[in-house]
VEXDREN-2710 file (C-alpha; in Angstrom, 1 decimal):
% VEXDREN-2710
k/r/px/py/pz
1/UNK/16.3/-5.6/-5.0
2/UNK/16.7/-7.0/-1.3
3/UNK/18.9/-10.2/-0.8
4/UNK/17.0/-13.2/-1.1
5/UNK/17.9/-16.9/0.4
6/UNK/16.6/-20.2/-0.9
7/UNK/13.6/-21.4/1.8
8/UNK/11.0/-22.8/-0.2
9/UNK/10.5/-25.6/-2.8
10/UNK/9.4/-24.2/-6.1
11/UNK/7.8/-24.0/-7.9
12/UNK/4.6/-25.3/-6.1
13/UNK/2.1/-27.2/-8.3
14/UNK/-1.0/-26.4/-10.0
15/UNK/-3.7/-29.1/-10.3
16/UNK/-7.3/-29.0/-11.3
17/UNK/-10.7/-29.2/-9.4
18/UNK/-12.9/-31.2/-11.8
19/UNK/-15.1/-32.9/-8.4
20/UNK/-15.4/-29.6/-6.9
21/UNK/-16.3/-28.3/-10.6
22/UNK/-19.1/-30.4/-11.2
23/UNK/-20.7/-30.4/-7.5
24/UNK/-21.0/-26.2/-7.9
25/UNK/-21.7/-26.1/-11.0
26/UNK/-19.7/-23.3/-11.9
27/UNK/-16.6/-22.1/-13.7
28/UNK/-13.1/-24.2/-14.7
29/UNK/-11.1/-24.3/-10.7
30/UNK/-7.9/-24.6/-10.6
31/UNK/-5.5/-24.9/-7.2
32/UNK/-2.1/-23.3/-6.6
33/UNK/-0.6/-25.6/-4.0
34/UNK/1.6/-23.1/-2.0
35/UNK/0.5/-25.7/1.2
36/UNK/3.5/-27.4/-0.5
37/UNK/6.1/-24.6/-0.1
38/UNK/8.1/-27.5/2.4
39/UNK/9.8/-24.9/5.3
40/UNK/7.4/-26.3/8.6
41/UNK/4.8/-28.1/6.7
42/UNK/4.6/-24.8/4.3
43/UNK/2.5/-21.9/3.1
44/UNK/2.6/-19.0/1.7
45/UNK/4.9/-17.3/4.2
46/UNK/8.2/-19.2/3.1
47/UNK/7.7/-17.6/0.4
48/UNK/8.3/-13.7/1.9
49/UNK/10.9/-15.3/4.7
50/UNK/13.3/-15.8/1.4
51/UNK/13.7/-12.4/1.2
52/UNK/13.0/-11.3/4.8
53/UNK/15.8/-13.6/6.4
54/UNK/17.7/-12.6/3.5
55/UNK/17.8/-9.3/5.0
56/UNK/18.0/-10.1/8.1
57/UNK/21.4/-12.0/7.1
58/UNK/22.7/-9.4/5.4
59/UNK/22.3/-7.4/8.1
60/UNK/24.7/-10.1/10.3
61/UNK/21.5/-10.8/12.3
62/UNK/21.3/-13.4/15.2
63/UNK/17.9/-13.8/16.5
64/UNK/14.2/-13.8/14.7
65/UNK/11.3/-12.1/15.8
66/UNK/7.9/-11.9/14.7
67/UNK/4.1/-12.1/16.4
68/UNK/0.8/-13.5/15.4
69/UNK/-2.0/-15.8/17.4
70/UNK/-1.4/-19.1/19.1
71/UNK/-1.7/-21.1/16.0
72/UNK/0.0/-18.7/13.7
73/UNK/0.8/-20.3/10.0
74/UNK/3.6/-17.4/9.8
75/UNK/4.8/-17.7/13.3
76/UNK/5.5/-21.3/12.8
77/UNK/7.2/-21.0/9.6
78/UNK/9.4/-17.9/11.2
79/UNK/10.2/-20.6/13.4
80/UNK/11.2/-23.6/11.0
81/UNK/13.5/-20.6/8.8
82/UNK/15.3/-19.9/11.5
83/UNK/15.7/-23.3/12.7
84/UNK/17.3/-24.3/9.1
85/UNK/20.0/-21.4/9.0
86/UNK/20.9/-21.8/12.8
87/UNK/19.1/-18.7/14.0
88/UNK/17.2/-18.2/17.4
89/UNK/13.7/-17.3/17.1
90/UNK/11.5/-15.4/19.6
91/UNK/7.6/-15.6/18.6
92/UNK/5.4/-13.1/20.4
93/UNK/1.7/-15.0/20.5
94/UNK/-1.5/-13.4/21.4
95/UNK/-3.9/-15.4/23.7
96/UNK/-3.5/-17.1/26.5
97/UNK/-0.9/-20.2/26.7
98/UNK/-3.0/-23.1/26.1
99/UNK/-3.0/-26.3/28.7
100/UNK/-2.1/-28.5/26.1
101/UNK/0.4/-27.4/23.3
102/UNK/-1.0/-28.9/19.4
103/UNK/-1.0/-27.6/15.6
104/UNK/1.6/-24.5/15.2
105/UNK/2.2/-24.5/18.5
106/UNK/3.5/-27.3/18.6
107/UNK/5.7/-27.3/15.4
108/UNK/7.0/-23.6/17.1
109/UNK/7.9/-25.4/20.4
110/UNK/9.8/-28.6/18.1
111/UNK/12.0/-25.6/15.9
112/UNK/13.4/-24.6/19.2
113/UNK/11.3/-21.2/19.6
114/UNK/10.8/-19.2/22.6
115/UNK/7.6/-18.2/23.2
116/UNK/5.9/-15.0/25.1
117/UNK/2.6/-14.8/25.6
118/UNK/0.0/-11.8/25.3
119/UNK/-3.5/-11.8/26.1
120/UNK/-4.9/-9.3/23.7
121/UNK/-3.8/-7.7/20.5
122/UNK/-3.8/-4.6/22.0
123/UNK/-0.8/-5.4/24.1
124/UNK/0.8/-7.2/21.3
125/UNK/2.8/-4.3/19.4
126/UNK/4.5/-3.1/23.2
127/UNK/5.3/-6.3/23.8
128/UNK/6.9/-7.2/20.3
129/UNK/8.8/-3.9/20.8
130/UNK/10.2/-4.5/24.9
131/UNK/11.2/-8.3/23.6
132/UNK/12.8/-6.6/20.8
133/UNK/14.6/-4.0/23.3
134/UNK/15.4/-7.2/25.8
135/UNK/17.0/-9.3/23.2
136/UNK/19.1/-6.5/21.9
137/UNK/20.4/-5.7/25.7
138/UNK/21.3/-9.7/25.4
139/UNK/23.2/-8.8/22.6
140/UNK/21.1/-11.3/20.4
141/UNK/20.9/-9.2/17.5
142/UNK/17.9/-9.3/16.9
143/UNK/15.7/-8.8/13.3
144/UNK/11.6/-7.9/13.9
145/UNK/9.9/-9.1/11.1
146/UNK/6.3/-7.9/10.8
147/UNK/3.1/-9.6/11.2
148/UNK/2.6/-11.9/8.4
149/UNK/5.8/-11.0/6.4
150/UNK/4.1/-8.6/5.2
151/UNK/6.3/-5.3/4.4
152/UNK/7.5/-4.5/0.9
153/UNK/10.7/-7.2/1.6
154/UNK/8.1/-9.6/2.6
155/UNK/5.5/-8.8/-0.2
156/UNK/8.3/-9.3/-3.2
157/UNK/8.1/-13.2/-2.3
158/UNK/4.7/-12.8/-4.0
159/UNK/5.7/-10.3/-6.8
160/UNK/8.3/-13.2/-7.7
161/UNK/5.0/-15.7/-7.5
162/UNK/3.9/-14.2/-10.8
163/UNK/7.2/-15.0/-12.0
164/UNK/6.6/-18.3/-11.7
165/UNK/2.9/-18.6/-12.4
166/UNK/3.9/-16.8/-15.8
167/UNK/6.3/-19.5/-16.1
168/UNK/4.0/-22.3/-15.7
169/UNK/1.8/-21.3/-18.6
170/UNK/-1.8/-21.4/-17.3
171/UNK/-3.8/-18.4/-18.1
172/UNK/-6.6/-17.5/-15.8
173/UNK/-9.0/-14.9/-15.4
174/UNK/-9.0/-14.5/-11.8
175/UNK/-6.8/-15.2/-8.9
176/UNK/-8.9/-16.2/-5.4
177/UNK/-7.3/-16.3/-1.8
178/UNK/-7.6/-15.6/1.6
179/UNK/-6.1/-12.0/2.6
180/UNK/-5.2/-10.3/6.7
181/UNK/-2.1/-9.4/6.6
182/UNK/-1.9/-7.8/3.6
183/UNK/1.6/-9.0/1.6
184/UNK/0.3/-11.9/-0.3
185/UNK/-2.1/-9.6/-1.4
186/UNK/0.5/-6.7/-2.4
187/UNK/3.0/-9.2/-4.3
188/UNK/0.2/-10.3/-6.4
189/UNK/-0.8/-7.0/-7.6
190/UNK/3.0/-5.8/-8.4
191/UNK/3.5/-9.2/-10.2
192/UNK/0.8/-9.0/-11.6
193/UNK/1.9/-5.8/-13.4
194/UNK/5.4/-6.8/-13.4
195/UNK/4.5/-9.7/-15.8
196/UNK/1.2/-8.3/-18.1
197/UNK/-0.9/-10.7/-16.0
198/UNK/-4.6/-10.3/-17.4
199/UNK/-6.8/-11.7/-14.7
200/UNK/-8.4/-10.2/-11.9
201/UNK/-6.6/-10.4/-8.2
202/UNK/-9.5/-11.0/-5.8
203/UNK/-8.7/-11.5/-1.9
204/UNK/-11.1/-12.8/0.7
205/UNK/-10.7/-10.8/3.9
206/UNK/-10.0/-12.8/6.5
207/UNK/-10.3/-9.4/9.4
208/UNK/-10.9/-6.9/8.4
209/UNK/-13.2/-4.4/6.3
210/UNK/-12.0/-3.6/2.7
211/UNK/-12.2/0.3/3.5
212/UNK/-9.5/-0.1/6.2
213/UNK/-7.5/-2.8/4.7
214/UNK/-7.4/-1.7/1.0
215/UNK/-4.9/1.1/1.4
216/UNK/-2.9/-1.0/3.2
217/UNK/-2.4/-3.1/0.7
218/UNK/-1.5/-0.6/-2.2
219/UNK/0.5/0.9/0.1
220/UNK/2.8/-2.1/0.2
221/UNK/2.3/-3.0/-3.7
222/UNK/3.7/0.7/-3.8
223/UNK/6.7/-0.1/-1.2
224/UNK/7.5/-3.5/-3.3
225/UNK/7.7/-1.4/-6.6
226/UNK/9.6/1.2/-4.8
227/UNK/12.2/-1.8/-3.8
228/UNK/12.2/-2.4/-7.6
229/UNK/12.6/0.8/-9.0
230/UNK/9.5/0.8/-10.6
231/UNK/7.7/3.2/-11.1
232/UNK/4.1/1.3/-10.7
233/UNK/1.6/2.8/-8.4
234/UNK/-1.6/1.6/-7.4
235/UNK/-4.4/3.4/-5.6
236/UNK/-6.9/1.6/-2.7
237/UNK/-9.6/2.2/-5.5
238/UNK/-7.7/-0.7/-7.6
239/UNK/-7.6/-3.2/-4.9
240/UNK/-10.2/-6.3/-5.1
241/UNK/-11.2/-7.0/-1.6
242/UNK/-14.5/-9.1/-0.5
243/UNK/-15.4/-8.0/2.9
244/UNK/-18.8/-10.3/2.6
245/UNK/-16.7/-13.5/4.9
246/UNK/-15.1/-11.9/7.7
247/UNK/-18.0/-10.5/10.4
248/UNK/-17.3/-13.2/12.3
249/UNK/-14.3/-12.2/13.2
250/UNK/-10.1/-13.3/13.0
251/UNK/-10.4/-17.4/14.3
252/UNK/-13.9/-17.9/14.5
253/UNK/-15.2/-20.9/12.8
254/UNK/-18.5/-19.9/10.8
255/UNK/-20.8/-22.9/9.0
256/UNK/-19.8/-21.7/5.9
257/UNK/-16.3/-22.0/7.2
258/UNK/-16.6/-25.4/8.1
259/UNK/-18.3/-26.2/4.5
260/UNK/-15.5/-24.6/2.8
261/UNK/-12.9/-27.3/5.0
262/UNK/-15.2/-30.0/4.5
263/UNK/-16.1/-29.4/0.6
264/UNK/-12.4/-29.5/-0.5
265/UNK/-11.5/-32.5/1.5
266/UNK/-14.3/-34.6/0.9
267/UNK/-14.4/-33.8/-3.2
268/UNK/-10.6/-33.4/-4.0
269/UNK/-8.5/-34.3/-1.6
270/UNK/-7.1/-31.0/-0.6
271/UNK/-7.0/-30.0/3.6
272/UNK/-7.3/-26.2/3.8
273/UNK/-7.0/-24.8/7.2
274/UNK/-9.7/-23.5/9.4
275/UNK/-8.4/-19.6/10.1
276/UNK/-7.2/-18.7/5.9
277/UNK/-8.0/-20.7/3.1
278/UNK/-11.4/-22.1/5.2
279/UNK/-12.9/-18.8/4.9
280/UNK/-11.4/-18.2/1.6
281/UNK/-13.1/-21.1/0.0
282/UNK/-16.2/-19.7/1.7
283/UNK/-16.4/-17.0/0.2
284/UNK/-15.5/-18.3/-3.2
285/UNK/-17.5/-21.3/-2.9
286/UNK/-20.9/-18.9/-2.1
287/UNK/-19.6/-16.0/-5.3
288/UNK/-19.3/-19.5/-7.2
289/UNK/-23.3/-20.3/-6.3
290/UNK/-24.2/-17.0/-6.9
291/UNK/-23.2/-16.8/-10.3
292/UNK/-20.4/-14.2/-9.6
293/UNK/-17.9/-15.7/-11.9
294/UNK/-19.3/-16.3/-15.6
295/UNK/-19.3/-20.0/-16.5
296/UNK/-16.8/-20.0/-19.1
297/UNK/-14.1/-18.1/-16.9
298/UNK/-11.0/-20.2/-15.4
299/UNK/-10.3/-19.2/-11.3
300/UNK/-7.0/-20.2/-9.3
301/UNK/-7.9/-20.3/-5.7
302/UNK/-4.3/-19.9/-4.6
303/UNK/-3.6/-21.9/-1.7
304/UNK/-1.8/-20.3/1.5
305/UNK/-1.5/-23.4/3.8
306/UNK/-2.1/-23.9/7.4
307/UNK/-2.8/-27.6/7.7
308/UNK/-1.5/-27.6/10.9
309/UNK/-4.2/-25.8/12.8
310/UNK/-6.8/-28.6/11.6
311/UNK/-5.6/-30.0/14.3
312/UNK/-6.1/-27.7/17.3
313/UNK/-8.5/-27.0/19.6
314/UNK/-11.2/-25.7/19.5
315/UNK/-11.3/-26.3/15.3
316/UNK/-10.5/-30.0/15.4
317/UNK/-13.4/-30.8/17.2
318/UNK/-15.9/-28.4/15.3
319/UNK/-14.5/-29.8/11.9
320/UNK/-15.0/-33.3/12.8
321/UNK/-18.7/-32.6/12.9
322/UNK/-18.9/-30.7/9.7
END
């Protein structure tokens, strides 16, 4: 077991979608509000940073350093963790430094990160490693945590999430959200072992095909078990990944995107963001209409967070004419 530091308020709520129910026609929804996890605005992140910057602590660490896009949901909370335990933070962001600085960035910028920008992906990982190298020369100490949280440190914040859900006494027969990374998805699996969970663990890629991604995620449900002592192993065959959402590509803003945004805010109240949970409630909302789920099943779309892209360019805009 890996050191673990209190980050996050939990445990987040769950609450019920009867408007959302009746417009689809389909199946009991539910909603795990991890939106509400408090470090930065939240999300699921927080979350795996408990037991990531517990390591990195342990390991008399100075510095943070991760990497994701501009309006990176992880970056930013990477940023607010280190801001509460009096750490410096160094974010590595891919694409061009925008003219006028809104959503994560923003937050990032107000936590006291520094910021290097990269203008593709494929010069993300050499850059991420020369900042690394740079800091260390600076004597910074610096800890790289991965893209996303997602390791087996990172993917035990979610193993410990069906902890919780156990605790909170709602039984449900499948368990929707959005999925890139790949630790989210990992933690849920292991818990889901860890505590006899029933259900079905379905993730909406974001990215990425489930033929590429699926190993990667048993592969950290394997490294969180490993952390554990467990001897649980899962094979790529076992993960549930829906592919159907993400041809688009990571960022862009599909119609069915923008209905999935629009559809929870305008029946229940609940902002998603325009990158994750937007295409997650996508692809849910269209398995919903196409009788996917049997009417007399009960499905907790588990929220990730990521309000604060909403309002960014070029989403807000877009969103504001769904």
């Amino acid at each position: 077991m890996t050191d673990r530091i209190k980050l996050a308020h939990l445990p987040t709520p769950i609450e019920p979608l009867p408007r959302l129910k009746r417009l689809l026609n389909g199946p009991d929804l539910w909603i795990k509000r991890d939106d509400l996890t408090g470090l930065g605005i939240g999300g699921n992140k927080t979350r795996k940073l408990e037991f990531l910057v517990g390591d990195a602590l342990a390991k008399h660490s100075k510095t943070l350093v991760s990497a994701g896009a501009v309006q990176s949901n992880h970056c930013r909370q990477v940023a607010g963790a280190a801001a509460r335990l009096g750490l410096d933070c160094t974010l590595v962001l891919t694409g061009a430094e925008p003219s006028q600085v809104q959503g994560n960035l923003l937050l990032d910028r107000l936590s006291g990160a520094q910021t290097v920008f990269v203008p593709t992906r494929d010069l993300r990982d050499s850059t991420l490693q020369a900042t690394v190298e740079r800091l260390e020369a600076e004597g910074k100490r610096p800890y790289l945590i991965p893209y996303g949280g997602s390791n087996a440190i990172g993917a035990m914040g979610y193993a410990q999430a069906m902890h919780e859900l156990k605790t909170q006494r709602f039984d449900f027969d499948w368990i929707v959200f959005a999925t890139s990374s790949g630790g989210t998805h990992a933690g849920l699996i292991f818990g889901a072992h860890e505590t006899g969970f029933k259900g079905k663990i379905l993730g909406i890629s974001i990215d990425s095909p489930a033929a590429e991604f699926a190993p990667r995620v048993a592969q950290l449900a394997n490294g969180a078990a490993e952390l554990m002592e467990s001897e649980f192993r899962i094979s790529a065959e076992d993960v549930l990944v829906n592919d159907d959402y993400c041809k688009a590509g990571y960022g862009v803003l599909t119609p069915a995107d923008q209905e999935g945004v629009a559809l929870f805010a305008r029946h229940e109240g609940m902002l998603l963001d325009p990158v994750y949970t937007g295409r997650a409630a996508a692809g849910l909302i269209d398995l919903v209409r196409k009788g996917f789920f049997k009417p007399e099943e009960k499905l907790l779309f588990w929220h990730t967070g990521g309000t604060p892209a909403l309002f960014a360019e070029p989403y807000a805009q877009a969103l504001a004419k769904a």
